[in-house]
Structures are given as C-alpha cells and as structure tokens.
DRENGU-294959 format. One record per residue (C-alpha): residue number from 0; residue in one letter; z, x, y. Coordinates in nm, 3 decimals. Layout:
DRENGU-294959
  kedo  marmi        w        u        v
   NUM      A        Z        X        Y
...
END
This chain:
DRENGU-294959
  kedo  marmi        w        u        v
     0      X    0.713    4.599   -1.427
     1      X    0.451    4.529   -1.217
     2      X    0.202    4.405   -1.479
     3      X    0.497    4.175   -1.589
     4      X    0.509    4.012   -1.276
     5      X    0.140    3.995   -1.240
     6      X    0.104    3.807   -1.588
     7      X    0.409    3.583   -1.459
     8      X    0.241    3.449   -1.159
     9      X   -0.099    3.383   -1.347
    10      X    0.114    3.197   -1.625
    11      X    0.265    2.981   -1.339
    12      X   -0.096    2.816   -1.220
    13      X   -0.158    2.619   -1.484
    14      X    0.222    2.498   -1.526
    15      X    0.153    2.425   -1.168
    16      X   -0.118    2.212   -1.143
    17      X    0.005    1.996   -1.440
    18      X    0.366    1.976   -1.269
    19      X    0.125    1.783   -0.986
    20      X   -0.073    1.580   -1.210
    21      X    0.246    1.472   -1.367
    22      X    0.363    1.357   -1.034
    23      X    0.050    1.243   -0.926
    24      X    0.007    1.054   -1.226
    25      X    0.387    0.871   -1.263
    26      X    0.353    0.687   -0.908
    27      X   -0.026    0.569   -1.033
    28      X    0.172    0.391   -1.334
    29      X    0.400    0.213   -1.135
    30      X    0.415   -0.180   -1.195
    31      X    0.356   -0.222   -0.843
    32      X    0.061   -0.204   -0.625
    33      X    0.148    0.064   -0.327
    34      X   -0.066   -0.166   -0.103
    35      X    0.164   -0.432   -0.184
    36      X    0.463   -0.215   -0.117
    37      X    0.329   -0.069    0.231
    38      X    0.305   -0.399    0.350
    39      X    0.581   -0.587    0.244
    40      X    0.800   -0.236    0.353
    41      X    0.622   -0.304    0.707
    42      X    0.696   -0.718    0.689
    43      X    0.330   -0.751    0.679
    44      X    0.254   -1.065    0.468
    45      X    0.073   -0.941    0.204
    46      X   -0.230   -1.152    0.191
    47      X   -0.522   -1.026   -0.005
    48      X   -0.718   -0.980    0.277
    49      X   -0.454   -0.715    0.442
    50      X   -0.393   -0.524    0.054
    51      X   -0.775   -0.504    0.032
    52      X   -0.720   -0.290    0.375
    53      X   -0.436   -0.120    0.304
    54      X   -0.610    0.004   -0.032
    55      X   -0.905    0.154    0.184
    56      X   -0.661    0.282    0.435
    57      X   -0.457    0.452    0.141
    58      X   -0.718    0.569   -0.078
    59      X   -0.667    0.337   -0.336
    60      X   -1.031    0.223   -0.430
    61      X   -1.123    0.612   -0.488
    62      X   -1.176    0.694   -0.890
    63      X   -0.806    0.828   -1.013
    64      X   -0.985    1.213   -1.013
    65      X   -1.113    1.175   -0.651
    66      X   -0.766    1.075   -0.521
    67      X   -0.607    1.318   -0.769
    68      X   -0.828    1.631   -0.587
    69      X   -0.780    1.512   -0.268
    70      X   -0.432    1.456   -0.289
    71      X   -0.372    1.795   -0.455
    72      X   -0.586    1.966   -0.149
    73      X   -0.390    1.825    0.120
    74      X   -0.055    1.888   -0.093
    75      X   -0.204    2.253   -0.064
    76      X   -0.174    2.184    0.311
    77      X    0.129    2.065    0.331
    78      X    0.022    1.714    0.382
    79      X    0.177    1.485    0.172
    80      X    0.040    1.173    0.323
    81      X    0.284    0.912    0.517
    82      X    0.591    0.743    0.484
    83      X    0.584    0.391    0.334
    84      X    0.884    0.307    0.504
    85      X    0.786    0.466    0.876
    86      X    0.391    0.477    0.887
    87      X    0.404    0.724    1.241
    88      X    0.609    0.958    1.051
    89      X    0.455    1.260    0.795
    90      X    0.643    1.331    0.461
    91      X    0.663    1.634    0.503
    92      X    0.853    1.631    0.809
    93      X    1.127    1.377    0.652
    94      X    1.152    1.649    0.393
    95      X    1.203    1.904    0.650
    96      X    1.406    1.694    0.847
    97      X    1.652    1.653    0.537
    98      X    1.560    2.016    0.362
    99      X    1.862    2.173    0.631
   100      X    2.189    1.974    0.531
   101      X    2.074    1.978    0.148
   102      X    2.031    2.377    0.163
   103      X    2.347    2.408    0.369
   104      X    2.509    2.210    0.096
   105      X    2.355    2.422   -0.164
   106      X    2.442    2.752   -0.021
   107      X    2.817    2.652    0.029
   108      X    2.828    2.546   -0.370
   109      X    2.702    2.790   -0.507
   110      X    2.907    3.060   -0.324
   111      X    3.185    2.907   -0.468
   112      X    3.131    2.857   -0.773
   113      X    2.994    3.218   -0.805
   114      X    3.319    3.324   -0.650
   115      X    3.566    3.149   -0.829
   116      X    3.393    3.154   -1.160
   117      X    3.382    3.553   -1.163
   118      X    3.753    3.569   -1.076
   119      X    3.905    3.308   -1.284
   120      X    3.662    3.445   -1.579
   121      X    3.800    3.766   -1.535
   122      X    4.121    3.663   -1.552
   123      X    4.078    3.456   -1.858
   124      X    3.964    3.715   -2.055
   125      X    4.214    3.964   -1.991
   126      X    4.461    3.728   -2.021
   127      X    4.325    3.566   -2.308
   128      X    4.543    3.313   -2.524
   129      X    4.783    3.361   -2.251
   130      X    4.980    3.042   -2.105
   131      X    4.769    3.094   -1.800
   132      X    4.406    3.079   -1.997
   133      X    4.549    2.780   -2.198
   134      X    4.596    2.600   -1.884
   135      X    4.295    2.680   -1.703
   136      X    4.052    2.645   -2.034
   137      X    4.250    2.264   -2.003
   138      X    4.064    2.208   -1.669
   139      X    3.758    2.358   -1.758
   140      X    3.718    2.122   -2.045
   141      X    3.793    1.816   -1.794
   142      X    3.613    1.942   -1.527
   143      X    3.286    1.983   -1.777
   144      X    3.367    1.602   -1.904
   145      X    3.436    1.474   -1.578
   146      X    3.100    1.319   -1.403
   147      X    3.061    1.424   -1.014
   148      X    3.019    1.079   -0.903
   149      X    3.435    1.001   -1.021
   150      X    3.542    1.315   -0.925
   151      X    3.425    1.273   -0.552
   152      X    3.560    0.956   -0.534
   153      X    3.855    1.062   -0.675
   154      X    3.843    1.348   -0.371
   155      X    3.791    1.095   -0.123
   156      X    4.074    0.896   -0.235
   157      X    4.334    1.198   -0.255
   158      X    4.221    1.408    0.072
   159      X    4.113    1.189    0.257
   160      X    4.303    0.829    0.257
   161      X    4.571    0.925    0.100
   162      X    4.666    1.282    0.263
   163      X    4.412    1.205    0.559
   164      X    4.337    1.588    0.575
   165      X    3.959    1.558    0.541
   166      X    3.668    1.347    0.664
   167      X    3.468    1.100    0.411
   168      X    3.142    1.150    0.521
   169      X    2.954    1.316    0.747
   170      X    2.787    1.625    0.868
   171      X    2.816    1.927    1.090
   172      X    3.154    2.028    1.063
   173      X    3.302    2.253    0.820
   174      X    3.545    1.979    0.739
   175      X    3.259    1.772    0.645
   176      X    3.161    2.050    0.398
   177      X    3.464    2.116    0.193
   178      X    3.490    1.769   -0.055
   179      X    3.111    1.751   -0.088
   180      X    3.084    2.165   -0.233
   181      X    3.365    2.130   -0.459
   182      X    3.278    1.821   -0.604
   183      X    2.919    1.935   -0.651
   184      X    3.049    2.306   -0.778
   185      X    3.288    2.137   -1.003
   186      X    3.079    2.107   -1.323
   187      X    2.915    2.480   -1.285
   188      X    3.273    2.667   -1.248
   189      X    3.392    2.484   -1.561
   190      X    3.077    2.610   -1.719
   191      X    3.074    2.959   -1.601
   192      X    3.390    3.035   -1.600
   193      X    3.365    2.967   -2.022
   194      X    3.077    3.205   -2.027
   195      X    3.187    3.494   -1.866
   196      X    3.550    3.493   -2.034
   197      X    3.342    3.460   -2.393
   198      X    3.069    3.723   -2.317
   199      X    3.371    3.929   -2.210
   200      X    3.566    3.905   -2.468
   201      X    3.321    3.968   -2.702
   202      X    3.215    4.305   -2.564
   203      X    3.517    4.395   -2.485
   204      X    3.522    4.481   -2.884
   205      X    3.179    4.679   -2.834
   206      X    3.197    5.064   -2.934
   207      X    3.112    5.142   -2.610
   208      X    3.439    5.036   -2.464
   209      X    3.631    5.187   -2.726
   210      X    3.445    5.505   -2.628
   211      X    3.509    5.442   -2.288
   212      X    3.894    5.435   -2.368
   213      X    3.822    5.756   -2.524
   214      X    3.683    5.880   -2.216
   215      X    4.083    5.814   -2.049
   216      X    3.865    5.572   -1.781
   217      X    4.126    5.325   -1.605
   218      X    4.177    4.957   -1.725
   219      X    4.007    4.838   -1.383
   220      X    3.759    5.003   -1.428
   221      X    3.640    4.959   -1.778
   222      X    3.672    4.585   -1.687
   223      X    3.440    4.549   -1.388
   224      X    3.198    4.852   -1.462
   225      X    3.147    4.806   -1.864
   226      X    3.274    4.495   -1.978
   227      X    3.189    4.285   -1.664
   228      X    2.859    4.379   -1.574
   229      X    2.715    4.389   -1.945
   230      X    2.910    4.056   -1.970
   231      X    2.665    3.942   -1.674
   232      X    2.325    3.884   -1.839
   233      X    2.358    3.545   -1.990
   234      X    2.526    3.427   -1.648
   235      X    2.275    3.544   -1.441
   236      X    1.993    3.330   -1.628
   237      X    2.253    3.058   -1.573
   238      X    2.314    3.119   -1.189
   239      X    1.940    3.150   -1.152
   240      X    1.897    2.786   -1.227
   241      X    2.184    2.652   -1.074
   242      X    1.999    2.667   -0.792
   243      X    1.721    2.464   -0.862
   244      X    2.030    2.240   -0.975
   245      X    2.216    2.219   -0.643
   246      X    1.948    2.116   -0.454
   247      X    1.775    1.882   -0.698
   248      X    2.140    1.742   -0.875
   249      X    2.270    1.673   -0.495
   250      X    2.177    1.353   -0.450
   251      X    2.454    1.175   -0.589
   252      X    2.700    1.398   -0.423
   253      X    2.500    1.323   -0.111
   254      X    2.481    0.913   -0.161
   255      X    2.903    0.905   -0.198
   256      X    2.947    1.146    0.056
   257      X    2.718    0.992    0.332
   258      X    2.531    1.349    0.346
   259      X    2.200    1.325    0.493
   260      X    2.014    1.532    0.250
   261      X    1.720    1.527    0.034
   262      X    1.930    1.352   -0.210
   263      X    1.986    1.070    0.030
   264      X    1.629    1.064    0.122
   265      X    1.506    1.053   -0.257
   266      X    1.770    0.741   -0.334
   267      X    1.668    0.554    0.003
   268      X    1.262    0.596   -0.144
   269      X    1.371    0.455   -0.460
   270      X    1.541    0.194   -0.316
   271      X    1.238    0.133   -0.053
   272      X    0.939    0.221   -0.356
   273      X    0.853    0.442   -0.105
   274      X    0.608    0.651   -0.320
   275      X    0.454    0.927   -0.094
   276      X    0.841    1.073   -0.095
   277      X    0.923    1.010   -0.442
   278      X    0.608    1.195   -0.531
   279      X    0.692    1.507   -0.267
   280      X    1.019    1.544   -0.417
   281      X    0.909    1.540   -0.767
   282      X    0.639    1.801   -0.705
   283      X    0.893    2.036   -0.499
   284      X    1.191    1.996   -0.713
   285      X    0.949    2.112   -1.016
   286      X    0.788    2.349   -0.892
   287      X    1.137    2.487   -0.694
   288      X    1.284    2.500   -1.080
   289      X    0.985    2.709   -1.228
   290      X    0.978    2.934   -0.927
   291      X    1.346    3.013   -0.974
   292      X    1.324    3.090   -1.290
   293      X    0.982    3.345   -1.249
   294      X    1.290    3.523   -1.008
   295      X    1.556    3.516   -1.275
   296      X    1.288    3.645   -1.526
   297      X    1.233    3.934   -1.317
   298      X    1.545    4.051   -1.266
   299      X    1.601    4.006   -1.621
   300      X    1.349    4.281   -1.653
   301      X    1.518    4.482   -1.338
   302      X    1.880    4.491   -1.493
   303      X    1.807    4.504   -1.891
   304      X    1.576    4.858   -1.993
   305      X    1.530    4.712   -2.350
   306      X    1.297    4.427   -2.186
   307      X    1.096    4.721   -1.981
   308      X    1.053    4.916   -2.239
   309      X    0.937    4.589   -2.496
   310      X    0.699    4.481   -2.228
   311      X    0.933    4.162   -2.117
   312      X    0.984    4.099   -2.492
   313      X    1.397    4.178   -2.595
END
C-alpha cells in the first residue's frame, strides 16, 4: 500500500508541472498584450511609452522560459503575482478572500447530494419498477437534462418572488445557502442516485446474497451490509470527483446567485482580462482535480483487496 502511494505521488510531478505550463502558456497566447490590459484596467492611457514600462514592470521582455521559471518559483511560494484589476492587492489573497464562501458552498452540496442520493437510491432499488421508482427515475432524467443556470432561476422565481420564503442572493445566512446547494447538487443526485439503484440491483442477483439469504440474515441487513456497500465502489470514484466539481463547476451557480465565490471572482477576471487570476484558478482547479483523484485512488486500494493484492492493478 505504501509503495502504491509512493509511485502515485512521483507520477503526479510531471502531470504537475505540465498542468502549469499549460496555464502558463494559455494567458501568453492571448490576442491581447497584458501591458495593454493593466493599463487600460487602471485608466492609464496606454501610450507606448507607459506599455514599454508596464512590460518591464511585469516581466514581459524576459525570454518565455525565464518568465516561465520564475513564475513557476514564486507559484511555489504562493505568489501569484498581482491583480490587474487592483495593483495593491496579491492574487493570492483574492483567492483566499473568495476560497471561504466557495468551500462553504461546496461542503453544503455535496452533503446533500451524498445524503439524498444514498437514500433515494436505496429506495429505488428495493422498490424497483415500483410506481414510486417510475416517478422518481422521471425526475432524475429531468434533473440530468436540466442545465443549473435554468434551474436556479427557475428557484429564484418559485421561492423567492413568488412564495417570498427565501433570499436571492447573498451570503452568511443559512437562508442564503439553501437555493444555491440544491441548484448546484441538482445534476449529481440525478446522477447518483441512477448509479447506486443500478449497481444495486445488479448485485443484488450476486451468489453471495443468495447465500446470505441462506444464512436467514434480515432484509435490512443484507441491503446496507452486502448489497449497499459492494454497490459503493463505482460511486465512490464518482463522489471523489465531485468535489473537484463543486468547487470548480460553482461559478455559474455563484454569478445567478450573487455568491461571492471563486466562481464570481473567475467570471469578474474574464470579464476584466484580468490574467494573473485566470491563470491562479486554472493552475489550482487542475491541480485540486488530480489531487482528488490520487485520494480516491487510494481508497480504492483501502476498500477493494483484489487491487492490494494486484499491486493497484484490478
């Protein structure tokens, strides 16, 4: 187990470093000069006297492998440079600033979705081509179809102007919380709650239940001890990057919703070509996605013997 994880982390270095020469390299093939951008974002004329300075203040007349190095060194330190937009403030610190809301966000969604996808799953398959799985499999095919952008506003027009029982926008308030984590769990019940009623109900014909029939075991418990838990493992690789997903997929939750998040933040650089922050996300929504799933890798290897005993190999 422990050479498996070793082997892991050495594999992740070089998907590393080319995540941030990826990242490096998109902003250095943007149509626009950032020199340009810093100045007209700062209503300073842009006369070619003042980009000529901004370039040497920025870094810009360095060879591309010089400012690639340096960049990745101070990304090593946390220093991702400064804000087009506010030149006193870091990048790192706006991503701090809005790293709180967006993991609060993130938290709240995917508790619920991991709640009500393991009980309405459940339920599914042991009530399966029952009026009651008919009916939810209905929403679970519209709630995979529907895109999160219509179903918040769709939220916001029910709950909140029309039965005036929940706030629009805003944050710090449970209130605030509840459309924004149901419209951004929305899509992931739909989708697990098909996957655990199918991986269910197809070991619920395994030989090991029958023999656990045999055994005189209860209903209950044959559900949630056999079928349940060896229903688990294609969920769990699922779960593990829904994650990555909440906090990276957020952003248009967090535009309609008024959520001041990293979602927010990454739309308002877009909209600004502020490139120090499109560049910071990029790198730590990658590198957040292949670090999530090293974790659901391992505890692949932690819950499954057969990969142990293959060396990681099923």
């Amino acid at each position: 187990m422990l050479n498996y994880i070793i082997k892991r982390l050495i594999m992740m270095i070089p998907i590393l470093i080319g995540i941030s020469f990826i990242a490096f390299l998109l902003i250095n093939l943007a149509p626009s000069d950032p020199a340009e951008v810093a100045l007209r974002l700062n209503e300073i004329m842009p006369t070619p006297d003042a980009i000529e300075s901004m370039r040497q203040e920025l870094g810009l007349n360095e060879p591309f492998w010089s400012r690639y190095f340096s960049w990745l060194y101070n990304v090593f330190h946390l220093d991702f440079g400064r804000s087009f937009v506010h030149r006193d403030r870091m990048v790192w610190d706006e991503i701090i600033r809005s790293l709180k809301p967006t993991l609060v966000l993130a938290t709240s969604s995917f508790i619920f979705t991991l709640i009500v996808s393991l009980v309405f799953g459940v339920l599914c398959a042991i009530f399966a081509n029952s009026v009651f799985d008919k009916v939810l499999r209905l929403f679970i095919f519209l709630g995979t179809a529907m895109p999160s952008y219509w179903l918040g506003l769709l939220f916001i027009w029910f709950f909140a102007n029309y039965l005036d029982l929940l706030p629009t926008s805003g944050y710090g308030t449970w209130q605030n919380l509840i459309l924004p984590t149901v419209t951004l769990s929305f899509v992931y019940i739909s989708t697990y709650i098909r996957f655990i009623r199918n991986n269910m109900l197809e070991n619920m014909h395994n030989y090991s239940i029958f023999y656990a029939r045999c055994r005189g075991l209860s209903q209950p418990k044959i559900i949630l001890k056999h079928v349940l838990v060896n229903s688990l493992h294609t969920t769990i690789t699922a779960l593990g990057m829904t994650i990555p997903q909440l906090i990276a997929g957020s952003f248009v939750v967090e535009y309609i919703f008024s959520w001041p998040g990293l979602g927010r933040l990454c739309i308002a650089a877009i909209m600004n070509r502020d490139y120090p922050v499109i560049q910071a996300y990029i790198l730590i929504m990658a590198i957040l996605f292949v670090v999530c799933n090293f974790i659901v890798d391992v505890l692949h290897q932690m819950l499954d013997p057969r990969l142990r005993d293959n060396g990681g190999i099923a």
